[in-house]
C-alpha positions, 0 to 999 in steps of 0.5 A, spaced: 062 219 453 062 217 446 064 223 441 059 221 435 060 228 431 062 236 432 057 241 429 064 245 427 065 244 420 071 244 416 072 249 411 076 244 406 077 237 405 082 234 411 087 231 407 093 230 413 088 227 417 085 222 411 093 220 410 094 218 417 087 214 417 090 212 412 097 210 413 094 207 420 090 202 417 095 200 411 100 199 417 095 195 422 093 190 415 101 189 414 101 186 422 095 182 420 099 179 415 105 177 419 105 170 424 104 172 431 113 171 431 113 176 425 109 181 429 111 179 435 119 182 432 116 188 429 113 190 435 120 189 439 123 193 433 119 199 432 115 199 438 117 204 444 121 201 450 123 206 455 129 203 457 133 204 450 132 211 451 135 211 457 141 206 456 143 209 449 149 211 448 153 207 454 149 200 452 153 199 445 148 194 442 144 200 442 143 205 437 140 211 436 135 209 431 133 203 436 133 208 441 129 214 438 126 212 431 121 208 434 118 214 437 116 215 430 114 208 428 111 206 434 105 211 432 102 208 426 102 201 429 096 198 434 094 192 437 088 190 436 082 193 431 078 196 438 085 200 439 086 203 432 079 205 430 078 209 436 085 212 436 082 213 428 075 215 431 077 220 434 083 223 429 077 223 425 072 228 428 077 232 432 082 233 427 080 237 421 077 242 425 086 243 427 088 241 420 082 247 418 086 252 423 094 251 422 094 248 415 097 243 412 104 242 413 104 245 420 098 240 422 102 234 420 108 237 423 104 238 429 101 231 430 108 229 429 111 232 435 105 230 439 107 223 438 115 224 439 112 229 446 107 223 448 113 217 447 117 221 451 113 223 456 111 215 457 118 213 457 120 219 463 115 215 467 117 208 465 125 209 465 127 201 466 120 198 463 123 193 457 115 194 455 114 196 447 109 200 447 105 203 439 100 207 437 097 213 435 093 215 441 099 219 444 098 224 437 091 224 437 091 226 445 095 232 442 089 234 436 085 233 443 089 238 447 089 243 442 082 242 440 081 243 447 085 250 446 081 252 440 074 251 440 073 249 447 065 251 446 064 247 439 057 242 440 059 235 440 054 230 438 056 224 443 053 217 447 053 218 455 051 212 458 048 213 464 043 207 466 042 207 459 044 210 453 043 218 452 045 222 446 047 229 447 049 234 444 055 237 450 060 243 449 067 240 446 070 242 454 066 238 457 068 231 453 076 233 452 077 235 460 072 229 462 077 224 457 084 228 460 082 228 468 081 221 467 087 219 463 091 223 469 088 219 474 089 213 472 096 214 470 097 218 477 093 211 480 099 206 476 104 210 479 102 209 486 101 201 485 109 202 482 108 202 475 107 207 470 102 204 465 096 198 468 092 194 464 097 194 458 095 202 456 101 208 457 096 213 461 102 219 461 103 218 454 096 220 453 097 226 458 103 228 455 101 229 447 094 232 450 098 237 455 103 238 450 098 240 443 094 244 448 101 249 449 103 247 441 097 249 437 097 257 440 103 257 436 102 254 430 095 257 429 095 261 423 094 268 424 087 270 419 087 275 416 084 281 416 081 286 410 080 292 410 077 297 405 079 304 404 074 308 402 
């Protein structure tokens, strides 16, 4: 199922949201720029390997910014332009609606810890893997989980195929649990063939920045508030 459009306005513009499409994008033409060796160290440098994370500090020639920082840097690089626009479709249609209910500043403080949870969560599941893994998919899951959390009966225009295309209009809890319990199976189906990740995509990466927005955003959400008139 393809998510087109939601009929859940925002009430102000998503500026968060536009920056980090932004910030995506500038980055993702910066690894154009580079040879196939330039990116091929980028990726390395500022890629998540779980096994960094595991051996730091009894690994000397690992360092705590080669272990952690690119829990951070890992979420604004992909691989290809399949994988940064639908990582950046998503943020797009799903995340001023959070941005709208937390604010600002605490939508970005959400969306970051949503990366550095799905980082996390790819690394527990892959302790040994030498294997750099980037993209934003792991925060934009966490915007999912919470908009999963907030406005799980919002309408989302969305392309079914089913034989052949179909548009309808479909309740948003339907589109995100559908997209979760994929992700779970198919993070569940890498394990039982001994790998934590097939195909080249982190499965628990995604489970966990999903899991981990739908806990989060309950306690960031701001409270609205109430105007009472005494007469």
């Amino acid at each position: 199922m393809i998510p087109l459009r939601d009929a859940n306005p925002s009430r102000h513009v998503p500026l968060v949201t536009i920056v980090l499409i932004a910030a995506n994008l500038a980055a993702f033409l910066y690894e154009l720029s580079l040879g196939p060796q330039g990116l091929e160290r980028l990726v390395y440098q500022l890629g998540v390997i779980p096994s960094r994370l595991t051996t730091f500090p009894r690994q000397p020639d690992v360092g705590f910014g080669d272990a952690f920082l690119p829990l951070l840097t890992s979420m604004f690089l992909h691989a290809g332009w399949l994988h940064l626009l639908g990582n950046m479709w998503f943020l797009w249609i799903f995340g001023d609606n959070i941005e709208d209910r937390l604010g600002k500043l605490r939508y970005l403080l959400f969306y970051l810890a949503c990366g550095l949870g799905a980082g996390l969560a790819h690394a527990l599941f892959n302790l040994g893997s030498n294997i750099p893994t980037i993209g934003a998919s792991g925060a934009v899951a966490g915007v999912l989980g919470g908009y999963l959390v907030l406005f799980p009966t919002a309408r989302v225009l969305t392309l079914v195929p089913f034989f052949f295309l179909i548009l309808a209009n479909l309740p948003a809890w339907l589109i995100l649990l559908y997209w979760f319990v994929i992700q779970f199976f198919s993070g569940a189906m890498s394990l039982g063939a001994g790998r934590g990740e097939a195909g080249g995509v982190a499965w628990w990466a995604h489970v966990g920045g999903f899991v981990l927005g739908a806990l989060l955003v309950r306690l960031l959400v701001r409270r609205r508030r109430v105007r009472v008139v005494i007469p």
